[in-house]
C-alpha positions in Angstrom: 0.2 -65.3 40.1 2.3 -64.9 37.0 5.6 -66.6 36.6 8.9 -64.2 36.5 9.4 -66.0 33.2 5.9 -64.1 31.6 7.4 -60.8 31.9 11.3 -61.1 31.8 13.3 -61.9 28.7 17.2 -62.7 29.3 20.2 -62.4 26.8 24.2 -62.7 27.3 24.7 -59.2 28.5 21.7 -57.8 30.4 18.1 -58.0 31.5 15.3 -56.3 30.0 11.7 -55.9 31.9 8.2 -56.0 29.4 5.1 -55.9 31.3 1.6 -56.3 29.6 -0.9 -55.9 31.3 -0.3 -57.4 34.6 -2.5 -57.1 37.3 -0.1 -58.2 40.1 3.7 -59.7 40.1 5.7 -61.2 42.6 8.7 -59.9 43.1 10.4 -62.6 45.2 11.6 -63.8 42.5 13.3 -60.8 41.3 17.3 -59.4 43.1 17.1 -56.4 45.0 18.4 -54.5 41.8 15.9 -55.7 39.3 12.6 -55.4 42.1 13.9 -51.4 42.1 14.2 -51.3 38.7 10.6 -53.0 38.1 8.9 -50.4 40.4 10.8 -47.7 38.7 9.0 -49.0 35.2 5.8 -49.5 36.8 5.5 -45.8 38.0 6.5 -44.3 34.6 3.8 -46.4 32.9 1.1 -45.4 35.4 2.7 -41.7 35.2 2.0 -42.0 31.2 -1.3 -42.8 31.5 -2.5 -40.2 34.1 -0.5 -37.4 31.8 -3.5 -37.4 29.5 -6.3 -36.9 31.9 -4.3 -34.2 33.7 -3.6 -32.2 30.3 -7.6 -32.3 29.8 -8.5 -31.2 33.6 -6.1 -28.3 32.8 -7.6 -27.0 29.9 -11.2 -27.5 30.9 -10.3 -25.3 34.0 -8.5 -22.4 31.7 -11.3 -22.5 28.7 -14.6 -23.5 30.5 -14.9 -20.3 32.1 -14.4 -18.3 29.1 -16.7 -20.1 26.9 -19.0 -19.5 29.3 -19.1 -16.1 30.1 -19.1 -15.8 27.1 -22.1 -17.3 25.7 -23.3 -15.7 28.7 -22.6 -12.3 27.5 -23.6 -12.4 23.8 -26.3 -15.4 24.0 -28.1 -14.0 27.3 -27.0 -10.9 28.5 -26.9 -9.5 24.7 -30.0 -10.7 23.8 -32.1 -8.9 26.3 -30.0 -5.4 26.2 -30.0 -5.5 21.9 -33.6 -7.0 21.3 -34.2 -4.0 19.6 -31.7 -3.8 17.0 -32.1 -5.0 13.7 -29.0 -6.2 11.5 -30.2 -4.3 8.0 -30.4 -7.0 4.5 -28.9 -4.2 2.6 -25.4 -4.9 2.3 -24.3 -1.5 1.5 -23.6 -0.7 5.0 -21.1 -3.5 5.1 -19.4 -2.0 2.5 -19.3 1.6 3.8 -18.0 -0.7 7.1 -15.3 -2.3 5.0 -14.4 1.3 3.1 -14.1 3.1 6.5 -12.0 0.4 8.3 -9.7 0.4 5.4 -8.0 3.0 6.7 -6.5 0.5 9.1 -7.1 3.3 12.3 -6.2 2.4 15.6 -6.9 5.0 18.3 -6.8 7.2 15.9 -3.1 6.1 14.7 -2.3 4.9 10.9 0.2 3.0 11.0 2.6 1.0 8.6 3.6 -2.0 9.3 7.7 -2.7 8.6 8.9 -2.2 5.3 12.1 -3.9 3.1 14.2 -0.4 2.4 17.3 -2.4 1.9 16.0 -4.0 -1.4 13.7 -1.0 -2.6 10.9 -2.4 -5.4 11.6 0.8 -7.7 15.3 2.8 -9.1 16.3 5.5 -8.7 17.2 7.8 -12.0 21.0 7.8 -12.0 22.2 11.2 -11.5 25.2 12.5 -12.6 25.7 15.9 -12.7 23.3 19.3 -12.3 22.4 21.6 -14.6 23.7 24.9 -13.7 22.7 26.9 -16.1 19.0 26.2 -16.3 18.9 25.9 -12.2 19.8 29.6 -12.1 17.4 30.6 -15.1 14.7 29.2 -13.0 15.9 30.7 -9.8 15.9 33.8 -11.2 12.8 33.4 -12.7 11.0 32.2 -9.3 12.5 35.8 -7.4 9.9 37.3 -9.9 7.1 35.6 -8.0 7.3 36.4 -4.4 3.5 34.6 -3.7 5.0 30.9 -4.7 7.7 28.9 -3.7 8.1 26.2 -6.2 9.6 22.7 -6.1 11.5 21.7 -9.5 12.7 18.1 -10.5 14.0 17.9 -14.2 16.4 14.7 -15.5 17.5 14.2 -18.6 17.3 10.6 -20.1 20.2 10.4 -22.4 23.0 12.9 -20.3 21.8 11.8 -16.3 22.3 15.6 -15.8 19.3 17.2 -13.7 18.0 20.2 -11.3 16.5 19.8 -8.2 15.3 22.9 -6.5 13.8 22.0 -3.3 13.0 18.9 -4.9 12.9 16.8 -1.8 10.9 19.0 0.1 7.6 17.2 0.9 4.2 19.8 -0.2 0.8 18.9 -0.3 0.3 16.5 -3.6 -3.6 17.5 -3.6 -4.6 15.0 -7.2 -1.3 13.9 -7.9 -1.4 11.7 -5.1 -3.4 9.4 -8.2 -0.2 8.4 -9.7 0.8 5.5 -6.7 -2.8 4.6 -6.4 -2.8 4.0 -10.3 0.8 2.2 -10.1 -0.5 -0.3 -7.2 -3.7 -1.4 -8.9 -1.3 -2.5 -12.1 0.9 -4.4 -9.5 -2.3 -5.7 -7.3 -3.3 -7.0 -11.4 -0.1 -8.6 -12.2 0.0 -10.7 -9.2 -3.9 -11.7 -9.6 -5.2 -9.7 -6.9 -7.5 -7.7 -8.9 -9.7 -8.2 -12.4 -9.1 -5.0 -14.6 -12.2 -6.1 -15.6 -14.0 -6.9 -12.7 -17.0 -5.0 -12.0 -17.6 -2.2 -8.9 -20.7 -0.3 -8.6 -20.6 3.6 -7.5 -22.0 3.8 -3.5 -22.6 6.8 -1.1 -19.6 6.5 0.9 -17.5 6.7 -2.2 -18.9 9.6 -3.7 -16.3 12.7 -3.4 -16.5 16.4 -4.2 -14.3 18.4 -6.3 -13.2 17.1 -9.3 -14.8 14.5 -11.7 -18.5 13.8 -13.1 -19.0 10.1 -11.1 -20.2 12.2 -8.4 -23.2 13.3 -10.1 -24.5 9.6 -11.4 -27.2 7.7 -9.9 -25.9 5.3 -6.9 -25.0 1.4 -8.4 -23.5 2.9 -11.9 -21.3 -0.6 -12.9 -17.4 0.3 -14.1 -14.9 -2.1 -14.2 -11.1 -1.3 -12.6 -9.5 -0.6 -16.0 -12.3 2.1 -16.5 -12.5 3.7 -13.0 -8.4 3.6 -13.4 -8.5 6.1 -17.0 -11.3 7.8 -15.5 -9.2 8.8 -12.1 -6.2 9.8 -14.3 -7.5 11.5 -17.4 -10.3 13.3 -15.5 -9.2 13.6 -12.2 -12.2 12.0 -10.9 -12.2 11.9 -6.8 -14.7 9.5 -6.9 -13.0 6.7 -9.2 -9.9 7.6 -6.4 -11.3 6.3 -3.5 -13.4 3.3 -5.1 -9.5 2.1 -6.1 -8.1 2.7 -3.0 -10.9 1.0 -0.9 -10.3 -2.2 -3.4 -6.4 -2.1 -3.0 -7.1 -1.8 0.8 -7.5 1.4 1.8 -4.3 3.8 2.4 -2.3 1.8 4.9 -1.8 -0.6 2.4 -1.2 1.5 -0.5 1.5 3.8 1.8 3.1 0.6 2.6 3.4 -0.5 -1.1 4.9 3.3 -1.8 7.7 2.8 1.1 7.9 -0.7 -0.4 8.7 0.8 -3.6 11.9 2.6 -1.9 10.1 6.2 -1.3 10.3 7.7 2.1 8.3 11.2 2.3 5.1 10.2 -0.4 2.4 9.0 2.1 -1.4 9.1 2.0 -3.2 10.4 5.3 -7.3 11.4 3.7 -9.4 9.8 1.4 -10.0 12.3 -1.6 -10.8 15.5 -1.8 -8.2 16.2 0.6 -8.5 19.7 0.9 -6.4 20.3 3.8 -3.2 19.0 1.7 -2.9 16.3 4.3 -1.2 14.0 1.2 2.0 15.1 0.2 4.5 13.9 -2.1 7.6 15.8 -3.1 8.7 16.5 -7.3 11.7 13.9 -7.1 10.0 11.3 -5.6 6.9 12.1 -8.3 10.1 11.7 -10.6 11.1 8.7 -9.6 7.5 7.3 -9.9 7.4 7.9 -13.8 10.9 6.6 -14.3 9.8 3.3 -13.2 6.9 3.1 -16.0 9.6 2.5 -17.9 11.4 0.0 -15.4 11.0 -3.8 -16.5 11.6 -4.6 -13.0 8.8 -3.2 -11.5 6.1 -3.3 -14.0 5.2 -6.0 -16.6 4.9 -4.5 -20.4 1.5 -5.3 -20.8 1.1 -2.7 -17.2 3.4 -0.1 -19.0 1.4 -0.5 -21.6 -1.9 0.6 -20.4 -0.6 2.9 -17.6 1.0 5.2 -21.0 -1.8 4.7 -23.1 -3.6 6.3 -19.4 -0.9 9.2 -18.7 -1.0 9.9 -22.4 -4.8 11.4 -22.6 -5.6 13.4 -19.7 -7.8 16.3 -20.5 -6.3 18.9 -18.3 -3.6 20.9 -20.9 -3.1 24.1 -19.0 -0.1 23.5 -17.2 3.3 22.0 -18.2 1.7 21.0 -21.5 0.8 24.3 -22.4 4.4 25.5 -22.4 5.7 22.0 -24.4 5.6 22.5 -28.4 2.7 20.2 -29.7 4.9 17.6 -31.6 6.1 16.2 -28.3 3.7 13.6 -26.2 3.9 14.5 -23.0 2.8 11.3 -20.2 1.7 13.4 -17.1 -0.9 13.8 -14.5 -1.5 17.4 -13.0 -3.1 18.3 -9.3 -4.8 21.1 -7.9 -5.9 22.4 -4.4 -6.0 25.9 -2.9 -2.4 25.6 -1.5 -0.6 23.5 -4.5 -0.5 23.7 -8.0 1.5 21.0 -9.6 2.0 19.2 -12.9 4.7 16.4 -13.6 5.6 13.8 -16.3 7.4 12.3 -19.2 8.0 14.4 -22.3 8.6 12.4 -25.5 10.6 14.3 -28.7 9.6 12.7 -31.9 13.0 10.9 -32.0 12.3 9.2 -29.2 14.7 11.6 -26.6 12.9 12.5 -23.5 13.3 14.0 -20.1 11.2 14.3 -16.6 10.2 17.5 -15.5 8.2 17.7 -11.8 6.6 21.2 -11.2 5.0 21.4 -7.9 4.2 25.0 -6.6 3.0 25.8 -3.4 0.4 29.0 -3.4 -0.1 31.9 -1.1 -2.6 34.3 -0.7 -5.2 32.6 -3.3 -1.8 33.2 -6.1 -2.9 29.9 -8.6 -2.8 32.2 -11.2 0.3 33.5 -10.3 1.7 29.8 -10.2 -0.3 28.3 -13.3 1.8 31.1 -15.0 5.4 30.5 -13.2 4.7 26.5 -14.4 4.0 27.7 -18.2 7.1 29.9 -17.9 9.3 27.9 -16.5 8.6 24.6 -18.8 9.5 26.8 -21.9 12.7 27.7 -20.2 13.2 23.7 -19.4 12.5 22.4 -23.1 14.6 25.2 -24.7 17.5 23.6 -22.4 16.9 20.2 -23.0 16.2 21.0 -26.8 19.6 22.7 -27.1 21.7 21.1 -24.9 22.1 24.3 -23.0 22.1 23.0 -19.6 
C-alpha cells in the first residue's frame, strides 16, 4: 500500500492529485471531497487509454470489408472472368485512351467547371461610337446577296469608332476555332506547362480529314509544339489542331480558359473537322481575341511575338486579303465549312494605323461563292472607310 503522501502534493491554496502508475490506493486517507475527485481522475485516465483501441476497432469494422471485397473482386473474381485478356505493350492505345478522355465526357455531358467572369483575363476594345456610314454601305450591300447572312465586326484603333452587324450572333467558327487553341498553347508556354520545343509524334487517332497535308504522312512523323502551332495556323492543318488540343487537355480545358479569358458564346464541342459546325464563335468575340495579341496583360512579348510572326504567313489569300491593297500586312486566320465562310484579323497600314475587321458569313444553298465574293466586296468598302476617314 502506497502512502497518500506518493501521490498528493499540497500548496497554500488547494490540492492537486498526480498518480503514476498506481496499482492500488487507499482512500481512507483521503475527505469525502478529494476520494470523489480521485475516482473522477482515475476514470478519465482509463477513459484515455481505451479511446485508442476503440478508434482502431471502428475503422477495422468500416474498411475491412471493403478491402476485402475488393481484392476479392479484382484479385479472384477478375482473374478467372478476364484470363483471357491481354493488356497490349504498345502504348499507343494509352494515348488514343488519354486523347478520347480529354474531352472530359460525363454521360455524355461536357461540362465547364466555374469560371472568374468578374475579373476577365482579356479587354475588351473600347468602343466609342459606330460608324454609320459604312454600317449602311454594307447593309445595303448584303440585300444584294439574298443566300448569305453575314456577321461584321470592324474597330478602328486610333478613333474607337466600329460596326457590328450581327456581330454577337454566335455561327459556326468551322477553322477559325484555331485562333483560342493557338492563344492557350502560348499561355500553357509562359507558365511552363508546355516546351515549344518539345517533341509529339503524329498517331492514328489524331489524324483528321479536310484541310492540311499531316494527314497524309507516315504514323510517328516527330514535330515539336512551335511547329505543329505555324502548321495549324498558316495551313489550316486539322491534324496539327487536335495533336494541340489533346496536349492542352482536350476542349474542356481549352473552353474553360476562353470563358476565363472573359468570352461567353466561343465554345468548342468536336474535335476537328467539325463538319456539323458544332464550334461556333461569333466576329466580336474573334475581335476581341486579336486585340489582346496586342494586350501586355495577357500575353508576354516574346508570345506576341511569335503568335504575329504565325498570323502574319498563312497561305490562304482569297478572302479579306484579297480585297486589302498589298502594302498593308494583314495578321489573320480564315475558316471554311459548307455552312460558314469566314475570315478575320489585324490590318497594318505602313504607318503603323490599323483596324480589326471580322467577316463571318453563313452560306445557304451550297452559296460559298456567293459569300467568298460578299467578303472581297465588302473589305474594299471597309478599307476605303478606314483609309479616308469616311466612317
Amino acid at each position: 500500500m502506497l502512502s497518500y503522501q506518493n501521490i498528493i502534493r499540497e500548496d497554500k491554496t488547494t490540492r492537486d492529485f498526480a498518480t503514476k502508475d498506481i496499482d492500488y490506493v487507499d482512500l481512507s486517507y483521503f475527505s469525502s471531497l478529494e476520494r470523489k475527485q480521485m475516482r473522477k481522475y482515475i476514470r478519465k485516465k482509463q477513459l484515455a487509454k481505451t479511446k485508442p483501441i476503440l478508434l482502431f476497432f471502428i475503422i477495422c469494422t468500416i474498411f475491412v470489408p471493403i478491402v476485402f471485397m475488393y481484392n476479392l473482386n479484382n484479385f479472384i473474381v477478375k482473374r478467372f472472368n478476364n484470363s483471357f485478356l491481354e493488356i497490349p505493350k504498345d502504348g499507343s492505345l494509352l494515348n488514343e485512351l488519354e486523347f478520347k478522355l480529354a474531352n472530359n465526357i460525363f454521360l455524355d455531358s461536357r461540362y465547364i467547371d466555374r469560371v472568374n467572369t468578374e475579373k476577365p483575363l482579356m479587354a475588351s476594345p473600347l468602343l466609342s461610337e459606330k460608324m454609320p456610314n459604312l454600317t449602311y454601305r454594307l447593309n445595303r450591300l448584303a440585300a444584294n446577296y439574298s443566300n448569305i447572312r453575314p456577321g461584321i465586326f470592324v474597330w478602328d484603333y486610333s478613333t474607337g469608332k466600329y460596326v457590328d452587324i450581327d456581330a454577337n450572333r454566335a455561327v459556326p467558327a468551322a477553322s477559325m476555332i484555331k485562333i483560342p487553341v493557338l492563344l492557350q498553347l502560348f499561355k500553357r508556354a509562359e507558365k511552363g506547362l508546355v516546351d515549344l520545343h518539345g517533341i509529339m509524334n503524329t498517331e492514328d487517332h489524331y489524324i483528321a480529314e479536310g484541310s492540311g497535308g499531316l494527314q497524309y504522312l507516315p504514323l510517328g512523323t516527330t514535330f515539336t509544339y512551335q511547329k505543329l502551332a505555324e502548321t495549324m495556323i498558316r495551313h489550316s492543318d486539322n491534324t496539327a489542331t487536335n495533336m494541340l488540343l489533346a496536349t492542352l487537355g482536350g476542349m474542356n480545358e481549352v473552353n474553360w480558359a476562353i470563358k476565363d479569358w472573359g468570352n461567353t458564346v466561343t465554345r468548342l464541342s468536336n474535335w476537328l473537322p467539325d463538319i456539323e459546325g458544332t464550334n461556333i464563335m461569333t466576329p466580336a468575340e474573334v475581335g476581341k481575341m486579336f486585340y489582346n495579341i496586342d494586350n501586355p496583360e495577357f500575353l508576354t512579348i516574346e508570345s506576341r511575338a511569335a503568335i504575329v510572326n504565325i498570323l502574319g504567313d498563312v497561305d490562304n489569300r482569297y478572302l479579306i486579303r484579297a480585297g486589302l491593297p498589298d502594302n498593308v500586312e494583314f495578321l489573320h486566320k480564315t475558316g471554311y465549312i459548307g455552312k460558314m465562310l469566314g475570315d478575320g484579323g489585324i490590318v497594318i497600314f505602313p504607318n503603323g494605323r490599323k483596324y480589326i475587321i471580322v467577316i463571318m458569313v453563313e452560306c445557304k444553298n451550297n452559296s460559298t461563292f456567293t459569300a467568298k465574293e460578299f467578303i472581297i466586296k465588302a473589305t474594299k468598302e471597309i478599307h476605303s472607310a478606314i483609309s479616308t476617314r469616311n466612317f
